[in-house]
VOGU-3710 file (C-alpha; in Angstrom, 3 decimals, decimal comma):
1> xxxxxxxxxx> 51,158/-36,172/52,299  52,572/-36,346/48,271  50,084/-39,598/48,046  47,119/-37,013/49,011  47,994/-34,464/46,664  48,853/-36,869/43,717  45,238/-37,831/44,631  43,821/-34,362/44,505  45,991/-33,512/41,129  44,469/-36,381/39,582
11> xxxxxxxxxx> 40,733/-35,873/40,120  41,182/-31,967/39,182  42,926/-33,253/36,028  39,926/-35,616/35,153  37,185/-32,962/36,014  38,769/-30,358/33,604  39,232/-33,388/30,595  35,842/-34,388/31,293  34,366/-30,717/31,543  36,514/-30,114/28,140
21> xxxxxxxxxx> 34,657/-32,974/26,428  31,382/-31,654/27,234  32,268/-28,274/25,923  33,118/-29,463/22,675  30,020/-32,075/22,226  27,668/-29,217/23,213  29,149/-27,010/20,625  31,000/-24,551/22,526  27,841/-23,271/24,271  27,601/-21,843/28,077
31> xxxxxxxxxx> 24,382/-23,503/29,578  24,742/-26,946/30,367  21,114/-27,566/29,186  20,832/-25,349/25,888  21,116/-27,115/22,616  21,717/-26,012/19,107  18,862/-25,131/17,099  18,853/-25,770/13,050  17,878/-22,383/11,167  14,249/-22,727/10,079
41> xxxxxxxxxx> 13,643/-23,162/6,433  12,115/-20,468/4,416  8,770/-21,387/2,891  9,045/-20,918/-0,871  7,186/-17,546/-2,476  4,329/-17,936/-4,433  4,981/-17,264/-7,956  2,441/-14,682/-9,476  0,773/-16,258/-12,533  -1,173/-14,223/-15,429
51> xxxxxxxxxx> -4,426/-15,131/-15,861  -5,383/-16,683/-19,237  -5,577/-14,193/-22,498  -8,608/-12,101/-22,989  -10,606/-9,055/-21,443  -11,062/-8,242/-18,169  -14,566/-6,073/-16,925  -13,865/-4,338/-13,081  -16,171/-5,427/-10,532  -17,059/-1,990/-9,242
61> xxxxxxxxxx> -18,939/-4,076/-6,141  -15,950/-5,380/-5,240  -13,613/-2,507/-5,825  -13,019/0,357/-3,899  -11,020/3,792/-3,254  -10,234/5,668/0,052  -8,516/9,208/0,063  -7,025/11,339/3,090  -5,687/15,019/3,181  -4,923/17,474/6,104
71> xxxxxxxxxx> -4,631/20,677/7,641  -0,869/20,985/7,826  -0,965/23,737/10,505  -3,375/21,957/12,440  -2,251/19,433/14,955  -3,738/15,982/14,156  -6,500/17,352/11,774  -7,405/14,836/9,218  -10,355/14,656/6,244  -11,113/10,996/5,265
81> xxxxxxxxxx> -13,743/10,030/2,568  -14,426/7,348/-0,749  -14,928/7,688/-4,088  -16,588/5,087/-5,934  -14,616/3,276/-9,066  -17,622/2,378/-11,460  -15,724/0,828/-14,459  -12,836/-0,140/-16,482  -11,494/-3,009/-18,110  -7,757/-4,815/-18,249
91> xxxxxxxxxx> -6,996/-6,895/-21,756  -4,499/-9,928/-21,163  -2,367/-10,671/-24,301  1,010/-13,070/-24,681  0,777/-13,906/-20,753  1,047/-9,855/-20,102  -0,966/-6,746/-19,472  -1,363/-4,914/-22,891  -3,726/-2,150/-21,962  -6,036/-1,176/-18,785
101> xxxxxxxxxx> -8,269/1,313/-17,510  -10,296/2,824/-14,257  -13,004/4,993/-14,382  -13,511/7,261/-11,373  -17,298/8,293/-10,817  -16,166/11,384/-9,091  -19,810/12,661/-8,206  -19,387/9,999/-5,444  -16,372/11,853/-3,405  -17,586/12,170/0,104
111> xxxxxxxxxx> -16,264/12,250/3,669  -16,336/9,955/5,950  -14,723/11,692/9,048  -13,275/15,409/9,182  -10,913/16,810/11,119  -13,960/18,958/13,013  -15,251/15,493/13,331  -17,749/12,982/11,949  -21,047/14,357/12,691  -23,123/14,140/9,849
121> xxxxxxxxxx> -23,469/18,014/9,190  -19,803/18,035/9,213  -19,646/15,627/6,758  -22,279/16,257/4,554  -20,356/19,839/4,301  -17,226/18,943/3,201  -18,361/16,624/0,632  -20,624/19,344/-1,332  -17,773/21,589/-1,057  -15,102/18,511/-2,853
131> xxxxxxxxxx> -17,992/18,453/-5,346  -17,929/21,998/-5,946  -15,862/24,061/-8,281  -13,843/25,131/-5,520  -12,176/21,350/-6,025  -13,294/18,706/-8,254  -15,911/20,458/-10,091  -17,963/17,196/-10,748  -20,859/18,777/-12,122  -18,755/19,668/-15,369
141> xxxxxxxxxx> -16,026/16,646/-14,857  -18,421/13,866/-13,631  -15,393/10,919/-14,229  -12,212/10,758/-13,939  -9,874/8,072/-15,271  -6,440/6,317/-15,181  -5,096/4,799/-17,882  -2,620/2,020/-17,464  0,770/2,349/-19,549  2,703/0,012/-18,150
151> xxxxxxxxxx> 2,814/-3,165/-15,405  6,381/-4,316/-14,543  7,274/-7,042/-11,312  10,024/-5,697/-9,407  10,876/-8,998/-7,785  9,609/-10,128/-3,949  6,141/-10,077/-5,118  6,717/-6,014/-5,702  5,128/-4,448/-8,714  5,069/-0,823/-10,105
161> xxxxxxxxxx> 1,984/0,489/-12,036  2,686/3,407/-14,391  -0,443/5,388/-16,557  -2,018/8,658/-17,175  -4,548/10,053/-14,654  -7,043/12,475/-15,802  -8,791/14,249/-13,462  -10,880/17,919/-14,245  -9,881/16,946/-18,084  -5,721/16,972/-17,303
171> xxxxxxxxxx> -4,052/14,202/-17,527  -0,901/13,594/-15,677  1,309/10,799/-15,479  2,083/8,772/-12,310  3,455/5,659/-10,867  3,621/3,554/-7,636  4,053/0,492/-6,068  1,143/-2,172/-6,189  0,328/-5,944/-5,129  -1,256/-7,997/-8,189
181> xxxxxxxxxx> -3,267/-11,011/-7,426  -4,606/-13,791/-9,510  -6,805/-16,086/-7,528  -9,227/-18,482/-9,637  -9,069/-15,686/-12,812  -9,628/-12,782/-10,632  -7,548/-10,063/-11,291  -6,724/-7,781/-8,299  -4,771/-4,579/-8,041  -4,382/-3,025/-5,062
191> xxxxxxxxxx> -2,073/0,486/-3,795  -1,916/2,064/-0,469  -1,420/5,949/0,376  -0,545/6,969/-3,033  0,944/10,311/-3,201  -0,641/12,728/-5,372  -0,008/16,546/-5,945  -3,824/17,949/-6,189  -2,354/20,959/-7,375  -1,447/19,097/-11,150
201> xxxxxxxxxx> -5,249/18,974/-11,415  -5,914/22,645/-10,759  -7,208/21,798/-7,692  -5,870/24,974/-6,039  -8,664/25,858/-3,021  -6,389/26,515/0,332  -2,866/25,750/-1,422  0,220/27,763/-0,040  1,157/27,128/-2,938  -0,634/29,913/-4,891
211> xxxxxxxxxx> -2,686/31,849/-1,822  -0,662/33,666/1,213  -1,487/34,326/4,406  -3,956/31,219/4,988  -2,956/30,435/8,307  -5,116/27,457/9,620  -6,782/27,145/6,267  -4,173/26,654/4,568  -4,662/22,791/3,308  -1,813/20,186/1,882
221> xxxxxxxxxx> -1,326/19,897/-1,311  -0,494/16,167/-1,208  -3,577/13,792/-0,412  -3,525/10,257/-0,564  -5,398/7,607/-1,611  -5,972/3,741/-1,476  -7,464/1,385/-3,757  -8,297/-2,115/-4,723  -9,647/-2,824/-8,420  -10,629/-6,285/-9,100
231> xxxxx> -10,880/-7,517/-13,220  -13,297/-10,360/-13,323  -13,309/-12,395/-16,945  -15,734/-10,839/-19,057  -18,644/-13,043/-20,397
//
């Protein structure tokens, strides 16, 4: 009887040192059959370079601006439309942006989709009546333009654009984040859903800010819009 358990101590003695051993060549994992993976290594950021000295000319072909308001009040009801950017120019000096500018041809605002929806009559409405006084008045302010005052990289690949935007002959300043490309000498600029007040402009049609009692009508005074400008070397 003692030789039988001395027998039974000994081979529950060697399965717990042998299932000990295991534990500490697998690393201390549960799961006989998972192994320790190595952290992947990050791929290293590209680094932005400025393209060689000189002036820059915007491709207005390959350019291109998107804007977006709304009918607070109204569930879900969006107005979406372009504007065309039909010049400009960015001037390179000492491996940095010294100067810059966008023209706006603002006798090109139209919708593409309301928030009554996208027939064309729809449409074709509500982009005579952005053309009209009642908002950007293009007949007397056929352009408007931003002026570029200052580039700086954040860090990450992050920049912030700073200048002057004049639209209906008042300027304002602004600033927001961008990406900045430089592929083969091309110069590209690009922001998404930039906040603007269109009240700063006089743009006042609708705004609670200034007319009570508007219910439904009443219309944000934020839009948004979206852009990508691309500088090509000028010949």
């Amino acid at each position: 009887m003692m030789r039988r358990m001395k027998t039974y101590l000994f081979i529950i003695v060697a399965a717990l040192v042998a299932g000990g051993a295991y534990w500490i060549f697998m690393g201390g994992k549960s799961g006989g059959s998972e192994v320790m993976e190595e952290s992947p290594t990050p791929e290293p950021k590209e680094e932005f370079t400025v393209p060689a000295d000189g002036d820059y000319l915007l491709d207005s072909d390959a350019s291109s601006m998107t804007w977006r308001g709304r009918k607070p009040l109204i569930n879900g009801y969006y107005d979406t439309g372009s504007v065309a950017l039909s010049g400009g120019a960015v001037t390179i000096a000492d491996g940095g942006v010294a100067s810059g500018s966008i023209v706006v041809d603002m006798t090109t605002i139209a919708a593409t989709d309301t928030g009554r929806g996208s027939a064309d009559n729809f449409r074709s409405m509500l982009s005579r009546h952005l053309q009209s006084e009642d908002f950007f008045n293009v007949e007397e302010y056929p352009t408007g333009e931003f002026a570029l005052t200052d580039l700086v990289q954040d860090g990450d690949g992050a920049w912030t654009l700073s200048g002057s935007l004049t639209v209906k002959g008042i300027a304002n300043p602004v600033s927001f984040p961008v990406r900045v490309t430089n592929e083969g000498g091309v110069l590209s600029v690009t922001a998404e859903n930039v906040e603007l007040d269109r009240t700063k402009w006089d743009i006042r049609f609708g705004s609670g800010s200034f007319f009570e009692n508007l219910g439904d009508n009443l219309i944000d005074d934020i839009f948004t819009v979206s852009f990508t400008a691309v500088f090509r070397s000028a010949p």
